[in-house]
py3Dmol code that shows the C-alpha trace and the ligand (Angstrom):
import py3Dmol

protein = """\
ATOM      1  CA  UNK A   1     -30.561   3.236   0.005  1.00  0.00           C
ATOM      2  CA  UNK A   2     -30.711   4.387  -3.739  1.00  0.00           C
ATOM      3  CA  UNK A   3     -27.469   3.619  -5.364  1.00  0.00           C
ATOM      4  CA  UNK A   4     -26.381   4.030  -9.543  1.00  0.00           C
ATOM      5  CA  UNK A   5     -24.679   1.474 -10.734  1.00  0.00           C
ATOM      6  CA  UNK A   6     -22.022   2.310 -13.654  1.00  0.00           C
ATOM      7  CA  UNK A   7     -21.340  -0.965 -15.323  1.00  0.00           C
ATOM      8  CA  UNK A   8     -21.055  -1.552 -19.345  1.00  0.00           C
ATOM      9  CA  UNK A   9     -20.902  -5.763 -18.814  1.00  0.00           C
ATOM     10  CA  UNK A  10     -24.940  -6.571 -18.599  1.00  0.00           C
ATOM     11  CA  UNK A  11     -23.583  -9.935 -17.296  1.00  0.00           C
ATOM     12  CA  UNK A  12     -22.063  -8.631 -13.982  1.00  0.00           C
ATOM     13  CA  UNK A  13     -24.657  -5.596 -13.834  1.00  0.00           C
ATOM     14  CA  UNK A  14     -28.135  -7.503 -13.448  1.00  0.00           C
ATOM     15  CA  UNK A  15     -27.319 -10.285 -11.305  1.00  0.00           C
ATOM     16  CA  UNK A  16     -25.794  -7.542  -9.126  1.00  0.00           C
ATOM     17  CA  UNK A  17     -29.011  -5.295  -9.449  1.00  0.00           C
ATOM     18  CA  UNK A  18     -31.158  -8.109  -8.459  1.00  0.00           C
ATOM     19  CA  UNK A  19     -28.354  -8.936  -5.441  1.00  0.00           C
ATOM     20  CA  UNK A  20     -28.855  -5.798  -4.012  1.00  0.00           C
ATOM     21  CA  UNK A  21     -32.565  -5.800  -4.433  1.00  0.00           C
ATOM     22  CA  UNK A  22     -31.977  -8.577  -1.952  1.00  0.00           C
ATOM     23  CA  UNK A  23     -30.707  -6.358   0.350  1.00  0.00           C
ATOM     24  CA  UNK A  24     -32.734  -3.520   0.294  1.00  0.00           C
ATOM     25  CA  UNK A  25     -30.986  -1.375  -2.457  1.00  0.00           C
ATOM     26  CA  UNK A  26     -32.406  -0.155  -5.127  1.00  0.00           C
ATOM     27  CA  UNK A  27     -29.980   0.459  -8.105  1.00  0.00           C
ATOM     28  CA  UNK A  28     -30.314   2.202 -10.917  1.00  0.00           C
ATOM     29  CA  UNK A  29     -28.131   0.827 -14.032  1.00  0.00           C
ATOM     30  CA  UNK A  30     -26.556   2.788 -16.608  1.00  0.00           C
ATOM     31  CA  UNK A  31     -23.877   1.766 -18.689  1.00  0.00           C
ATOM     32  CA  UNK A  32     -22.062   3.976 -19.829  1.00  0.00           C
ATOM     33  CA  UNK A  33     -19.468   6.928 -18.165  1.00  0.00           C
ATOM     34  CA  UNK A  34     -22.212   9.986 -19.954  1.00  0.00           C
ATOM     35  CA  UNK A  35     -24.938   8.108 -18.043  1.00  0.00           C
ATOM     36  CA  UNK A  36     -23.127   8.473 -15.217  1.00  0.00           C
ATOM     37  CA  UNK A  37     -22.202  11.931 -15.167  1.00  0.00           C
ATOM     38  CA  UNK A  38     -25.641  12.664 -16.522  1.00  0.00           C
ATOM     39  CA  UNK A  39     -27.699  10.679 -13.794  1.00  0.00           C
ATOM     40  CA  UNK A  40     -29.738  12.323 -11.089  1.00  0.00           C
ATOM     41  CA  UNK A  41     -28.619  12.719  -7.654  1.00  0.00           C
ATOM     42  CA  UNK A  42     -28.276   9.532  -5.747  1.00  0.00           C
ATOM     43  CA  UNK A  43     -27.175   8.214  -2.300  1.00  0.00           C
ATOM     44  CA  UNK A  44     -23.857   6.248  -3.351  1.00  0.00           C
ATOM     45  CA  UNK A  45     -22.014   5.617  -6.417  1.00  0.00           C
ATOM     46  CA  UNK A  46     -20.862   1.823  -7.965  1.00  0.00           C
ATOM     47  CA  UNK A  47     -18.307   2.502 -10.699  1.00  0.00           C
ATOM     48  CA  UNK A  48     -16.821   0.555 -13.167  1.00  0.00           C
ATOM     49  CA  UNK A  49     -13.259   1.223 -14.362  1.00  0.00           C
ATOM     50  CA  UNK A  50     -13.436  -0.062 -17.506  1.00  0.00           C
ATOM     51  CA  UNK A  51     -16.224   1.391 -19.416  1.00  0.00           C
ATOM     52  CA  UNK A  52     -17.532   1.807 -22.903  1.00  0.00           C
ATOM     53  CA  UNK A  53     -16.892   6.078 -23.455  1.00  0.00           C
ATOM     54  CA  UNK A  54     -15.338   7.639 -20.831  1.00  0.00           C
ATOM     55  CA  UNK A  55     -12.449   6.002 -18.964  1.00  0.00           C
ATOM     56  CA  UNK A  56     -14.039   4.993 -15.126  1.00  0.00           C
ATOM     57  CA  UNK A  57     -11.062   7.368 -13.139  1.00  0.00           C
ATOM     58  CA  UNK A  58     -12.315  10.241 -15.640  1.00  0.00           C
ATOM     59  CA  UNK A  59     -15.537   9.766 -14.780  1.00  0.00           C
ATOM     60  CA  UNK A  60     -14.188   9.683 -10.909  1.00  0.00           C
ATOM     61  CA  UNK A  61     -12.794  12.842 -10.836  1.00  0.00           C
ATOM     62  CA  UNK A  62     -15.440  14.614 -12.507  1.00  0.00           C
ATOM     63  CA  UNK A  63     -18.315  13.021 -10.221  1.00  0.00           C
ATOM     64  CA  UNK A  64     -16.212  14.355  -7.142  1.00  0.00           C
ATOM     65  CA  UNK A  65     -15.474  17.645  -8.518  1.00  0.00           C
ATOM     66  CA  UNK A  66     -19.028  18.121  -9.031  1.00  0.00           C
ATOM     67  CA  UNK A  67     -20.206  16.989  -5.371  1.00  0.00           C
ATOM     68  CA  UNK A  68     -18.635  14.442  -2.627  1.00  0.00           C
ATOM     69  CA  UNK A  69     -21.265  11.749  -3.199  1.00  0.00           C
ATOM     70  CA  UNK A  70     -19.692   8.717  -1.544  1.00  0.00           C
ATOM     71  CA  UNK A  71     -18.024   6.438  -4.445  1.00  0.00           C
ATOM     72  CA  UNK A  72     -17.254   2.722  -4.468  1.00  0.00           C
ATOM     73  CA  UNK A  73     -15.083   1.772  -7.957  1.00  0.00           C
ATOM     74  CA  UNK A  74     -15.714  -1.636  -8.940  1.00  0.00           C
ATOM     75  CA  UNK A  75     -13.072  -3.225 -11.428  1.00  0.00           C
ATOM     76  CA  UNK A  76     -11.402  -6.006 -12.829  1.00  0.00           C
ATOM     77  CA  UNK A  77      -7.953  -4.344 -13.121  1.00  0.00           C
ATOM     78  CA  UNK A  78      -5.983  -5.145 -10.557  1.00  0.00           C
ATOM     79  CA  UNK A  79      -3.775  -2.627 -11.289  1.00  0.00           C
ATOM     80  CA  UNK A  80      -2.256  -1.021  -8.017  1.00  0.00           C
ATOM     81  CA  UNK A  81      -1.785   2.091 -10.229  1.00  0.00           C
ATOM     82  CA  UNK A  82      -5.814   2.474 -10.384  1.00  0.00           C
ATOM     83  CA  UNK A  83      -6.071   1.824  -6.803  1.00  0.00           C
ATOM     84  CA  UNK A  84      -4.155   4.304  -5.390  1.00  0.00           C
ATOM     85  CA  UNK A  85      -5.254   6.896  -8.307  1.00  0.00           C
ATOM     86  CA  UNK A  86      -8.989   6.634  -7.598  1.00  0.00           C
ATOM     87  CA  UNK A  87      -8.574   6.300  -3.994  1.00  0.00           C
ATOM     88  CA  UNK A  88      -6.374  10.028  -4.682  1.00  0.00           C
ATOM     89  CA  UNK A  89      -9.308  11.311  -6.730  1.00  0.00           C
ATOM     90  CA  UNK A  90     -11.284  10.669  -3.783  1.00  0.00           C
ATOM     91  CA  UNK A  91     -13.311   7.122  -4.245  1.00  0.00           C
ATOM     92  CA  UNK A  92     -14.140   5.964  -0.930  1.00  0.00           C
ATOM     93  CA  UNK A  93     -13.402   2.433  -1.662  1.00  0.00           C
ATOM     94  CA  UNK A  94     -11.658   0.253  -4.278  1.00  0.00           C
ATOM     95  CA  UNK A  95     -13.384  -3.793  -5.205  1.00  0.00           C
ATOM     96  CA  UNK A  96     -11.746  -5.470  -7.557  1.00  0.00           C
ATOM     97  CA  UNK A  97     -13.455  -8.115  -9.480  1.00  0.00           C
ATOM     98  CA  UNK A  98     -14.834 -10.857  -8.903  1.00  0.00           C
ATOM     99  CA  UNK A  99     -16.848 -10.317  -5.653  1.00  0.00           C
ATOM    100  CA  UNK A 100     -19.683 -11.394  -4.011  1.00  0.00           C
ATOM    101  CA  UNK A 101     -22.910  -9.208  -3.507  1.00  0.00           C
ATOM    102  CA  UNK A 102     -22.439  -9.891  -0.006  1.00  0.00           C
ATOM    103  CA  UNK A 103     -18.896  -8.740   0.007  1.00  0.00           C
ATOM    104  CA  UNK A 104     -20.234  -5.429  -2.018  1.00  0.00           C
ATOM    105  CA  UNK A 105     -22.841  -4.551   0.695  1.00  0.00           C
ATOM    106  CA  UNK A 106     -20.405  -4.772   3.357  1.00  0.00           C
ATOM    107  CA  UNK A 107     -18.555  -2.162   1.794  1.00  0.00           C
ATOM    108  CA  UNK A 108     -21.403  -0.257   0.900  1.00  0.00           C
ATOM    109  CA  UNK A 109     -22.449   0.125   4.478  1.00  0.00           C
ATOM    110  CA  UNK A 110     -19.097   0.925   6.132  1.00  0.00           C
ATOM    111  CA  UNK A 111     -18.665   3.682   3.351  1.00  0.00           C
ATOM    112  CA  UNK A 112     -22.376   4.785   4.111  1.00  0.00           C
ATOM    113  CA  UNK A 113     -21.339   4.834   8.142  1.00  0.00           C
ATOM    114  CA  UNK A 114     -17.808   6.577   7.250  1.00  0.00           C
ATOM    115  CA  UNK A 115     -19.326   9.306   4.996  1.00  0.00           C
ATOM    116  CA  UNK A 116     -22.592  10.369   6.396  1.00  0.00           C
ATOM    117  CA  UNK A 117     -22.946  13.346   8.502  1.00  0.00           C
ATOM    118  CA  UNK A 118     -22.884  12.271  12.337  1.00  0.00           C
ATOM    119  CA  UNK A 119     -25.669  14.976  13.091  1.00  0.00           C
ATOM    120  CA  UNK A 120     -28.058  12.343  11.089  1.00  0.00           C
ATOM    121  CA  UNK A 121     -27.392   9.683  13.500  1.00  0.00           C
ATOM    122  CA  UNK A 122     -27.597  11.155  17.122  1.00  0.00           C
ATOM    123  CA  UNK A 123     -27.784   7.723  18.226  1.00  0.00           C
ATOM    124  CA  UNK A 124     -25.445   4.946  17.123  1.00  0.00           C
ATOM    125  CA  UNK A 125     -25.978   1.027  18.263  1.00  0.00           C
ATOM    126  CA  UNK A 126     -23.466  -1.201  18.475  1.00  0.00           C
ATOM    127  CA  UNK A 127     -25.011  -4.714  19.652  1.00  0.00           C
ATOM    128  CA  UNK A 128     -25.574  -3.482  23.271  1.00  0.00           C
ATOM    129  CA  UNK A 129     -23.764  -0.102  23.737  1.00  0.00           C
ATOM    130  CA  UNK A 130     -25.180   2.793  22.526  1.00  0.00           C
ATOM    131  CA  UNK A 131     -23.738   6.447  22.083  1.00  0.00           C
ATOM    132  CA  UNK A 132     -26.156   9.196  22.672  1.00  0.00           C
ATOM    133  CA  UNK A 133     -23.654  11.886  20.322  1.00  0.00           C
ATOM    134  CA  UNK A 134     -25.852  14.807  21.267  1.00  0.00           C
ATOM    135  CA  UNK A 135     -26.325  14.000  24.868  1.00  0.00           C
ATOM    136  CA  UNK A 136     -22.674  12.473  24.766  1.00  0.00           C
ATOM    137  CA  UNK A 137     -24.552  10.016  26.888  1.00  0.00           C
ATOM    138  CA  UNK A 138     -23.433   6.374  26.263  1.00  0.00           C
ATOM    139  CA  UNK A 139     -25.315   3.080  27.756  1.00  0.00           C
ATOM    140  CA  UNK A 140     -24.546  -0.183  28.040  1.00  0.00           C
ATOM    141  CA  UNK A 141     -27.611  -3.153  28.198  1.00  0.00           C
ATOM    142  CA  UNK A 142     -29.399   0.145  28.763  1.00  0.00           C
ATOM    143  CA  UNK A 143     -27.686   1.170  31.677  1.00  0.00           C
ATOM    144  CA  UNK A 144     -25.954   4.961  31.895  1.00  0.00           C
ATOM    145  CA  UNK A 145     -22.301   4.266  31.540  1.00  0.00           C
ATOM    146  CA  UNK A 146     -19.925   6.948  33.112  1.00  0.00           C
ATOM    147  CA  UNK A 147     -17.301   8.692  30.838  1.00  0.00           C
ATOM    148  CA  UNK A 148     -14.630  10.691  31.217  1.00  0.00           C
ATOM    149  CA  UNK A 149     -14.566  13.305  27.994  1.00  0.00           C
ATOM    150  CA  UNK A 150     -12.042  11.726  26.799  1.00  0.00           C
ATOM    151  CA  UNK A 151     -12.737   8.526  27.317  1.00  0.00           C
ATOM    152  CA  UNK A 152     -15.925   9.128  25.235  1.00  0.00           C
ATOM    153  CA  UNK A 153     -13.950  10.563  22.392  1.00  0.00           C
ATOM    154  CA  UNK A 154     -12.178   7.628  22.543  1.00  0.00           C
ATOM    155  CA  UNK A 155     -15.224   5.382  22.678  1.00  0.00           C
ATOM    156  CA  UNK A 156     -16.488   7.863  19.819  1.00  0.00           C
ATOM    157  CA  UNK A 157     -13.787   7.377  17.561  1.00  0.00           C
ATOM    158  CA  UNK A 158     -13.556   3.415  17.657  1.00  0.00           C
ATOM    159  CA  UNK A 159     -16.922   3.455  17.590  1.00  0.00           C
ATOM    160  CA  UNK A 160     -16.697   5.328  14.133  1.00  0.00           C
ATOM    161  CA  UNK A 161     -15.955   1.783  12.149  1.00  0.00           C
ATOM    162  CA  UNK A 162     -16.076  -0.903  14.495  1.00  0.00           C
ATOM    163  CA  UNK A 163     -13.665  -3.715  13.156  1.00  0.00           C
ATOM    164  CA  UNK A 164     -11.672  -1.371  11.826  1.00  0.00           C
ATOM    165  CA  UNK A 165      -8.014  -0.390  13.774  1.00  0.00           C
ATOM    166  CA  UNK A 166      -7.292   3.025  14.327  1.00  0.00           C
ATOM    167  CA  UNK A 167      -3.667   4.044  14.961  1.00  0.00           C
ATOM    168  CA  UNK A 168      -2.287   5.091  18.296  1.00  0.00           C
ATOM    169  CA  UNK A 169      -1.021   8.552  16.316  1.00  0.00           C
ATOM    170  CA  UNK A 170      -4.577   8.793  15.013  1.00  0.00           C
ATOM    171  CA  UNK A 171      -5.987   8.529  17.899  1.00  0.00           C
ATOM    172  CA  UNK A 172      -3.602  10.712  20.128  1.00  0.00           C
ATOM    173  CA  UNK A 173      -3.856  13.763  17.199  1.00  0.00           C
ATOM    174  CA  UNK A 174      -7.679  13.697  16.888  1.00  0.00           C
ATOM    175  CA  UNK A 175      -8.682  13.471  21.030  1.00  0.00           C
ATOM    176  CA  UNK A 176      -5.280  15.351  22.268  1.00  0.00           C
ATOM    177  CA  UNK A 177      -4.036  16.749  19.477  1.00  0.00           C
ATOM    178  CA  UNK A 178      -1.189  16.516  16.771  1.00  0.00           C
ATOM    179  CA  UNK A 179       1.164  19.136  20.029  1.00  0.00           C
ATOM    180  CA  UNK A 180       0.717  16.004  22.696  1.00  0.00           C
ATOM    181  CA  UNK A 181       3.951  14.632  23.100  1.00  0.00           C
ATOM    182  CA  UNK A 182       2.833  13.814  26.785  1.00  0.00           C
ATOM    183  CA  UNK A 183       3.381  10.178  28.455  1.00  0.00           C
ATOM    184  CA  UNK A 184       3.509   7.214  25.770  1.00  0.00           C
ATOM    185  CA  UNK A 185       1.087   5.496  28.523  1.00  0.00           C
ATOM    186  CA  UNK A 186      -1.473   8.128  28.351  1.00  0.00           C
ATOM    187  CA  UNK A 187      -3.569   6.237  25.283  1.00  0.00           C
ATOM    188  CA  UNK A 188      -3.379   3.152  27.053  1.00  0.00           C
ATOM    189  CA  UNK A 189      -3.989   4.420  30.811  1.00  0.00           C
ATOM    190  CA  UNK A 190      -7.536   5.253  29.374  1.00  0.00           C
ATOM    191  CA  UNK A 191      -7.964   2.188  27.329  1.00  0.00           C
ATOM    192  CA  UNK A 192      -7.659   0.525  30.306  1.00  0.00           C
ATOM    193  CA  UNK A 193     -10.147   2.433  31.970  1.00  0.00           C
ATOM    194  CA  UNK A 194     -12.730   2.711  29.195  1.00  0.00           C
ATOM    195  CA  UNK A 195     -12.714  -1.343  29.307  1.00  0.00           C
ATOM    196  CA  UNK A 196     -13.539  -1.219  32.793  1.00  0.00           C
ATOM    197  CA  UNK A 197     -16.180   0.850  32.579  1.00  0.00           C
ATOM    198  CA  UNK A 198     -17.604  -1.168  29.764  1.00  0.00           C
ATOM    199  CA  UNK A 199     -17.130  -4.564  32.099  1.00  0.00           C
ATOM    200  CA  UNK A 200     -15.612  -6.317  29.569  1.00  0.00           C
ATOM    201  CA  UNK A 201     -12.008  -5.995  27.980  1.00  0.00           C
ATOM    202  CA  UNK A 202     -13.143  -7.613  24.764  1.00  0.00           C
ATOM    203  CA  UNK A 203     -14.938  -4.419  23.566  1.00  0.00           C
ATOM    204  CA  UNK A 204     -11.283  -2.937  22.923  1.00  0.00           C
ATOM    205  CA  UNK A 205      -8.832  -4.980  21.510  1.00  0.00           C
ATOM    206  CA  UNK A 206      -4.974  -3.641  21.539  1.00  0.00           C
ATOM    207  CA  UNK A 207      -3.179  -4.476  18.123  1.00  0.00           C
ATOM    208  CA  UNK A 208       0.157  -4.184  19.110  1.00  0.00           C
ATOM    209  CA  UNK A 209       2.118  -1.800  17.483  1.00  0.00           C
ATOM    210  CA  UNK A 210      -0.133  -0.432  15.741  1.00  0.00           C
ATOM    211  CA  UNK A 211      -3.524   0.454  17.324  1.00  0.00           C
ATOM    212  CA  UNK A 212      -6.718  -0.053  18.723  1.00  0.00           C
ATOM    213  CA  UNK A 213     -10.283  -1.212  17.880  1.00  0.00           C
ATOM    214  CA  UNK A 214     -13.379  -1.764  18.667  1.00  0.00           C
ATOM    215  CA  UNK A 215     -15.208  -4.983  18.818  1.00  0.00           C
ATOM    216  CA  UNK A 216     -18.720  -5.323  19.325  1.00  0.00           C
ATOM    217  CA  UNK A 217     -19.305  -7.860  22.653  1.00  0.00           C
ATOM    218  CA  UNK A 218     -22.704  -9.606  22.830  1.00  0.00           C
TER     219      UNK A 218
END
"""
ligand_1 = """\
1
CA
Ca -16.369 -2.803 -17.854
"""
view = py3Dmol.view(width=600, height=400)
view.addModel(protein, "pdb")
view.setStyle({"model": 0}, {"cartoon": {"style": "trace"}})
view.addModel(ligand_1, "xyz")
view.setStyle({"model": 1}, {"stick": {}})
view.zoomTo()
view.show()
């Protein structure tokens, strides 16, 4: 991955440039908001609020108007105000300062899994299942596992950002649709299946009240 880096404070930027050198990542510094807007095309975004020229949310909105190149702002506001603005203007995720390069890259890569196409990854891994999303085939320790449809959209969708709990309305309005109104015990009548099928209830866990998600079983 090929990231830019927008950060004015050479302190935080080249530790953070090395860090991620660590991990793969090659960044490119600038730092400045006109270096920014002026950089070539690159696979993700690091963006400093509070910068030198251009305020960081200015430079947010006019990066997204000009493409949707996924957009992590970095900052040492901890304004909520910020937050929810750049989120608004379309930043994929919001750090606030200080964090750890570790921290950063686990961001970077759930962004990266949110935001790119699905057609790019026909395949997705998670520890020992794996969902074939051309051949809607899914496999468990290699073995064919048999889905209903919508137990693989189900599967599919958890599967999107494992760790991360998606809402029972969420989940009813994208695999049945915002019109079903049917039996409240619908979702969970194939939750309950889908962890049979995958021989281990672990691989969904049920957060009362509020959803479902995913967790990946050894
Ligand atoms: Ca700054």
């Amino acid at each position: 991955m090929r990231v830019l880096l927008v950060e004015d404070d050479e302190s935080i930027a080249e530790p953070l440039v090395d860090g991620l050198a660590r991990y793969g990542i090659v960044a490119d510094h600038v730092a400045t908001g006109a270096a920014a807007l002026a950089a070539p095309p690159t696979d993700m975004v690091l963006l400093d609020l509070g910068l030198p020229d251009i305020d960081g949310i200015e430079v947010c909105r006019r990066l997204r108007r000009d493409g949707d190149i996924p957009l992590i702002m970095l900052t040492a506001r901890g304004d909520e105000t910020d937050r929810v603005l750049g989120l608004e203007l379309g930043a994929d995720d919001y750090l606030p300062k200080p964090f750890s390069v570790r921290e950063l890259v686990a961001r970077m890569r759930a962004v990266d899994r949110r935001t790119r196409p699905s057609a790019e990854v026909p395949v997705r891994t998670h520890g020992p299942l794996s969902i074939d999303t051309r051949t809607r085939e899914v496999r468990l320790h290699r073995i064919p596992v048999s889905l209903s449809p919508k137990e693989y959209d189900l599967l599919l969708l958890l599967a999107a950002d494992p760790g991360a709990v998606v809402a029972r309305r969420h989940i009813l309005d994208t695999i049945w649709g915002p019109s079903f109104f049917g039996p409240g015990k619908t979702l969970d009548f194939h939750v309950a299946s889908l962890r049979r099928k995958l021989g281990d209830a672990g691989w969904i866990e049920n957060r009362r009240g509020v959803g479902f998600r995913l967790v990946v079983q050894a």
